[in-house]
C-alpha positions in Angstrom: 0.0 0.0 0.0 1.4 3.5 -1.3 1.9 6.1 1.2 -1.0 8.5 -0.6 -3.5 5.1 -0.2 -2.6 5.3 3.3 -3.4 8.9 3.4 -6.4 9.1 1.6 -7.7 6.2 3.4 -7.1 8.2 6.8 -9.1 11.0 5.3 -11.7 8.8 4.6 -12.4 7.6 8.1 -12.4 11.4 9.4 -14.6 12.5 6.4 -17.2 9.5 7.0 -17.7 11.1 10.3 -18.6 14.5 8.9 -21.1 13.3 5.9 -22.8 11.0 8.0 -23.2 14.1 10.8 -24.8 16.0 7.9 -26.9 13.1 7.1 -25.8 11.8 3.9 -24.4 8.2 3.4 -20.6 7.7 2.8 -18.8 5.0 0.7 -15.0 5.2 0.6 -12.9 3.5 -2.5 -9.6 3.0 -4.0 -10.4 2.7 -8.1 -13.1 3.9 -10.6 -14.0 -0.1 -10.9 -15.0 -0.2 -7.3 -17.1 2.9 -7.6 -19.2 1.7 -10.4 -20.1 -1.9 -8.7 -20.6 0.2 -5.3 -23.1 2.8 -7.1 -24.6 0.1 -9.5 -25.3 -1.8 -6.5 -26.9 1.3 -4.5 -29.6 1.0 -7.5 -32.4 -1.6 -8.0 -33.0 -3.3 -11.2 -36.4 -1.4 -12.9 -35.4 2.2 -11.1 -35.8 5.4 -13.0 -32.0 6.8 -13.5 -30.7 9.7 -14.9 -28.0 12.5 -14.1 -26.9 16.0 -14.4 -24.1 15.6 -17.0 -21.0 14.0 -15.2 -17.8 13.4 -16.4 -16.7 11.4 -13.3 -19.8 8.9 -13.8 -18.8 8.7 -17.4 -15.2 8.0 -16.8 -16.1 5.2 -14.2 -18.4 3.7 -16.5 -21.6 4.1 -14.3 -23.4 6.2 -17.2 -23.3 3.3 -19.5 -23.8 0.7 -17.3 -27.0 2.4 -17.2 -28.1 3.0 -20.1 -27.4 -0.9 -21.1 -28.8 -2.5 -17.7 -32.3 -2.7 -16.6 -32.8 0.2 -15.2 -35.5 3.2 -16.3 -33.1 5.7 -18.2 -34.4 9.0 -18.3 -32.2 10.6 -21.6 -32.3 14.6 -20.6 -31.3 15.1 -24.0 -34.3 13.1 -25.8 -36.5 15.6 -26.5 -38.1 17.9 -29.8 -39.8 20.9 -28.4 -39.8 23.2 -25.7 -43.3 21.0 -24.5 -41.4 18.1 -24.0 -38.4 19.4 -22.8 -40.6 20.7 -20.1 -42.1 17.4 -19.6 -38.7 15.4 -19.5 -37.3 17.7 -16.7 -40.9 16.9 -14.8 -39.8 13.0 -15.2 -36.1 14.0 -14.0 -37.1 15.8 -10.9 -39.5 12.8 -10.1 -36.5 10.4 -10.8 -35.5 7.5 -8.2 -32.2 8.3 -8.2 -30.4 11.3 -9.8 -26.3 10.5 -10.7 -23.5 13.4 -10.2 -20.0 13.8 -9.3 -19.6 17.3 -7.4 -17.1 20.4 -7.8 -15.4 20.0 -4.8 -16.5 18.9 -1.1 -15.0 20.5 2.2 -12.6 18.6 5.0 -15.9 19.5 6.7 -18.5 17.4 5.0 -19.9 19.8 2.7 -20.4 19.0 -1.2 -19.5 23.0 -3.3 -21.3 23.2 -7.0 -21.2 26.2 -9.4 -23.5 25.5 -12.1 -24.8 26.9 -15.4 -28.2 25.5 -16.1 -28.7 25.2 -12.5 -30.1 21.4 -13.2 -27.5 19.9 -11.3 -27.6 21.5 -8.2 -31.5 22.1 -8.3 -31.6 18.1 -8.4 -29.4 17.7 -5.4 -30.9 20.1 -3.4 -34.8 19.0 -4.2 -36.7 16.3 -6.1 -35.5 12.9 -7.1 -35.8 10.2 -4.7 -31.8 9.3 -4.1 -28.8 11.7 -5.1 -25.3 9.5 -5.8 -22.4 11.6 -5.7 -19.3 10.5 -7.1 -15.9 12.3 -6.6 -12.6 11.6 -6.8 -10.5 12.5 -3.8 -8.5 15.0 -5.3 -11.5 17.3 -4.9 -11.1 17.5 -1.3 -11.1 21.4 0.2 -10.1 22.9 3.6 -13.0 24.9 3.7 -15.7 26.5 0.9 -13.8 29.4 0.1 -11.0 27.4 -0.6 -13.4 24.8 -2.6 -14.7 27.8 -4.7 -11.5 28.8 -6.2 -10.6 25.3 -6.5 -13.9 24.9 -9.1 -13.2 28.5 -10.9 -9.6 27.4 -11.0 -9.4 24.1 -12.1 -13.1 23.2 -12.9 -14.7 26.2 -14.7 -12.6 26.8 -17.5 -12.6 22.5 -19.0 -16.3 22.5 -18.2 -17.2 25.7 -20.3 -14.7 24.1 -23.1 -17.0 20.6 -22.9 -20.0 22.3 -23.5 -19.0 25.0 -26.1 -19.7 28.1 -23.7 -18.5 31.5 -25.0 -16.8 32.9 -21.7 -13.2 34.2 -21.1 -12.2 31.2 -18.6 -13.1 29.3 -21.8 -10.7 31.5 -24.1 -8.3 32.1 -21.4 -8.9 29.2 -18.4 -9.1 31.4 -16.3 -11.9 32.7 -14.4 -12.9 36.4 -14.9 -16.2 36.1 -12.7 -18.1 37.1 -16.0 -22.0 37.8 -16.4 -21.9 36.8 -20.1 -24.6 35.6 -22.2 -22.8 32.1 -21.6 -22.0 32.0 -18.0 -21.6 28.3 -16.7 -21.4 30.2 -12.7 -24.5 30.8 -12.3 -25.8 29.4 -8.8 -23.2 28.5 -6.0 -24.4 25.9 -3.8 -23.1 24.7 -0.2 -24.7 21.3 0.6 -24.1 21.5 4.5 -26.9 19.2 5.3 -29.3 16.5 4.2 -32.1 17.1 6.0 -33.6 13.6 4.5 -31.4 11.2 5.9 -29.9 9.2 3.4 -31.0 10.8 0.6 -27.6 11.8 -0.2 -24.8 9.3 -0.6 -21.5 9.8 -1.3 -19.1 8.0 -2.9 -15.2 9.0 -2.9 -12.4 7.2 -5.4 -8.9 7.8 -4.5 -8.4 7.4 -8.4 -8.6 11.0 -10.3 -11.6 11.5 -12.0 -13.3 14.7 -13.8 -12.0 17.9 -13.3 
C-alpha cells in the first residue's frame, strides 16, 4: 500500500464522520472499478435513473452501465420541443435516483457546486428520490472558500470548453467572474446538510476522476 492510499484512506475515516453528521451516506474506494459496482449496486433493477451531465460517472463507466442495464433511463437530452423538454425535466425531478459527481466537497463534510443550467444542483438540493455523488478524492477542500477557487480554477474553465460556452475562462482558463450571455457560474451551492437522511450518498475514489 502506497503512502498516498494510506493517506487518503485516513481522510476517509475522518470525512465519513462528517457526511454521516450532515446526514448523507458515505462510501469510501480506491479505483473507478469499485465505484461503479458500489453505485450500481446502490440501485435496483427497474429504477428510474438519470444525471446532471458527469464526467466522473462517465469515466467510471456508471453512465453506460446504465443506459445498457435494466434500469429506467431518463435521456435529458431526448427531446423535440420546448413541451417536451418541459415534460422530460418533470420525469427527471420525479427520478428515483439522480447521478453526479460534485465540484469540490469540504474537510468538513460539505459537497461545493457552481452550475450553469442550474439542473444539477436544483436536483441535489430537491426532487428525485436518491442523489449519488461521485468524486474523486482529489476534490477534497479545507473549507468552501477554498473549494470555490478550486472549481473556478481548475473546474470552470474545461467544463465551459465541454460544452462550447463563449466565456473568457473558456478562451483564457481562467476565471474572470463574467456575467456573459454564456456563463456556466450561475448558482453556487453549499450542501451543509441533508435534512432527509440518506437521501444523499456519497461516494469517494482515490483514483482521479473529472475535473
Amino acid at each position: 500500500m502506497s503512502w498516498k492510499t494510506d493517506a487518503c484512506a485516513s481522510s476517509a475515516e475522518v470525512l465519513a464522520k462528517k457526511f454521516q453528521k450532515r446526514g448523507m451516506n458515505f462510501y469510501h474506494v480506491q479505483t473507478k472499478e469499485e465505484a461503479k459496482e458500489k453505485i450500481l449496486s446502490l440501485i435496483p433493477e427497474g429504477s428510474s435513473v438519470t444525471w446532471g451531465g458527469s464526467v466522473s460517472m462517465e469515466e467510471a463507466g456508471v453512465t453506460e452501465a446504465i443506459i445498457n442495464g435494466n434500469y429506467e433511463f431518463i435521456d435529458r437530452g431526448n427531446f423535440s420541443s420546448p413541451e417536451e423538454k418541459r415534460a422530460l425535466y418533470g420525469k427527471i425531478v420525479c427520478s428515483d435516483y439522480f447521478l453526479m459527481s460534485t465540484n469540490a466537497f469540504t474537510a468538513d463534510g460539505e459537497l461545493v457546486n457552481i452550475d450553469g443550467a442550474s439542473n444539477r444542483v436544483a436536483c441535489l438540493a430537491h426532487g428525485p428520490q436518491h442523489v449519488i455523488v461521485l468524486a474523486s478524492m482529489n476534490k477534497l477542500c479545507q473549507n468552501t472558500d477554498d473549494a470555490i477557487r478550486r472549481i473556478r480554477l481548475h473546474a470552470c474553465p474545461p467544463n465551459a470548453l465541454r460544452v462550447h460556452a463563449d466565456t473568457p475562462c473558456a478562451r483564457t482558463g481562467f476565471c474572470a467572474d463574467c456575467t456573459s450571455d454564456d456563463c456556466i457560474c450561475c448558482q453556487i451551492m453549499i450542501t451543509r446538510f441533508s435534512r432527509i437522511k440518506g437521501r444523499i450518498t456519497v461516494i469517494l475514489t482515490d483514483e482521479e476522476l473529472g475535473f
